[in-house]
C-alpha positions in Angstrom: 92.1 103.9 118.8 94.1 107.1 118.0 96.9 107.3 115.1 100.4 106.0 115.5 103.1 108.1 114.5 106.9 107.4 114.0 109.3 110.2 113.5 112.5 109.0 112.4 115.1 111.7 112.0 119.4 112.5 111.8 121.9 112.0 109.2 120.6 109.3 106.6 123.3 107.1 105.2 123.3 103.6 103.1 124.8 100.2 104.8 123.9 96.6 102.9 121.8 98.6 100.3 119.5 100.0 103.4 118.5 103.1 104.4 119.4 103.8 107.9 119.2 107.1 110.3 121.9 108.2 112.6 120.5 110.0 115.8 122.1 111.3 119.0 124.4 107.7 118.6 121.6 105.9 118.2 120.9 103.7 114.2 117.5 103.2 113.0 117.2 101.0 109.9 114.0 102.8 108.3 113.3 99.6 106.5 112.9 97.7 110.1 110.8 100.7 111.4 108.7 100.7 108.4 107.7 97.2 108.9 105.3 98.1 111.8 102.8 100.0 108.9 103.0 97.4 106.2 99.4 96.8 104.7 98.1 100.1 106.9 96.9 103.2 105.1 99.7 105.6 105.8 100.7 109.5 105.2 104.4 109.3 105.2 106.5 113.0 104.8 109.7 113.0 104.1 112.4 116.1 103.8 116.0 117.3 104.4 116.1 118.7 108.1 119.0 121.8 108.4 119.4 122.5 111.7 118.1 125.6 112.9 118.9 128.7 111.8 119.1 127.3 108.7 122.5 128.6 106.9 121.6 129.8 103.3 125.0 129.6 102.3 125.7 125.9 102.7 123.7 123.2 100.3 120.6 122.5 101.3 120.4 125.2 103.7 123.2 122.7 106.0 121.2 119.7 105.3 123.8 118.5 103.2 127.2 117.0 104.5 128.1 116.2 101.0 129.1 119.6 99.9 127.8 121.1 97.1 130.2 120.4 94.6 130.5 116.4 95.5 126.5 116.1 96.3 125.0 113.2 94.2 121.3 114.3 95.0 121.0 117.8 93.5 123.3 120.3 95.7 125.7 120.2 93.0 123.7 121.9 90.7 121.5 123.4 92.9 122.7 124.0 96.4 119.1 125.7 97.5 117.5 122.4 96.6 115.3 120.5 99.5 114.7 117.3 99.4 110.4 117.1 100.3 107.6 115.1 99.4 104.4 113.8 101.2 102.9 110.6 100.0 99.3 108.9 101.4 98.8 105.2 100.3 98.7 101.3 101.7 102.3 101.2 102.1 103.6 97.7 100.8 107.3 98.3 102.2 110.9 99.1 101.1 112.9 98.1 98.5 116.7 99.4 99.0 116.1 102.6 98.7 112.3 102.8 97.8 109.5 103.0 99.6 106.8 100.7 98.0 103.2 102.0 98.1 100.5 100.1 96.4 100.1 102.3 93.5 103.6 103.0 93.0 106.8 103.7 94.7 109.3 106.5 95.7 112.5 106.7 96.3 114.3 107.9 99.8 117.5 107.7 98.0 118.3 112.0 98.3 118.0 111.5 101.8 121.4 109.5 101.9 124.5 112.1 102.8 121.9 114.7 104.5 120.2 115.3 107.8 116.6 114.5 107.2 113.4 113.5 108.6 110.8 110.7 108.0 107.2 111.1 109.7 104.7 108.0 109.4 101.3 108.2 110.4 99.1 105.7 110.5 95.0 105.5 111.5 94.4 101.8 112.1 91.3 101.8 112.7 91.0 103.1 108.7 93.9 100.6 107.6 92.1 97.6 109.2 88.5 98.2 108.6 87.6 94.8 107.7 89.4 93.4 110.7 87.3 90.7 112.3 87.0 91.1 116.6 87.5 87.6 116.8 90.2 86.7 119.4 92.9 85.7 116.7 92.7 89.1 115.3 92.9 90.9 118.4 95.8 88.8 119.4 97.3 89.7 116.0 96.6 93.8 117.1 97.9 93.8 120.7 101.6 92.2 118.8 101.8 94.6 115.9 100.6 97.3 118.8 103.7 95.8 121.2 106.1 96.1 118.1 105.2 99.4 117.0 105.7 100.7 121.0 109.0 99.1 121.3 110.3 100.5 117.8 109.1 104.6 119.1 110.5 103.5 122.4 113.7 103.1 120.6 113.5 106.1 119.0 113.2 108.2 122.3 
């Protein structure tokens, strides 16, 4: 089987303590999206997404619909700043704002206010090594399979 991959992208903002993406009228709730990978080896990248040309005058290169001078995540003392990082780990889930891995956890918070990006990728043929073929466990695949189409299918 070949790796799954979610892209979740727009303006990031907070509702109920969640994280949730804002994209051509369409919400994604990353915690929901995330749920798809949970227990499955995953490389997850994350970073603030200006949109192209990217404006070197405005924070975050126009990432950032703060402003500098209100920007709780770093613009105001450093308007350059962008928000990046690349993590690989058995992802556990979220927590508010943090993404749980199994040897730790990071938090998503900076993306709130901005237009970002968050890339999952998953091999699960590596997460699920183990994985029995008995008919159980391949009824068990074809739902997480079904749930992980209809969430990119969403996303499209």
């Amino acid at each position: 089987m070949n790796s799954v991959i979610s892209v979740i992208q727009g303006i990031f903002f907070l509702r109920s303590g969640k994280l949730l993406s804002q994209h051509n009228g369409d919400e994604f709730c990353l915690e929901e999206v995330l749920r798809g990978f949970i227990d499955s080896e995953v490389d997850i990248l994350v970073h603030y997404s200006p949109d192209v040309p990217i404006n070197p005058n405005l924070a975050g290169g126009g990432s950032c619909l703060w402003g500098s001078a209100n920007c709780p995540h770093g613009h105001s003392s450093d308007p350059s700043y962008m928000f990046s990082i690349s993590r690989k780990g058995i992802l556990k889930g979220m927590n508010g704002t943090d993404l749980l891995l199994e040897d730790g956890s990071v938090s998503l918070l900076p993306l709130e206010g901005h237009k970002g990006r968050v890339i999952i990728l998953s091999d699960p043929v590596k997460s699920n090594p183990d994985q029995s073929d008995s008919l159980e466990s391949l009824i068990g695949d074809s739902r997480k399979l079904s749930e992980l189409l209809a969430g990119l299918k969403s996303i499209l």
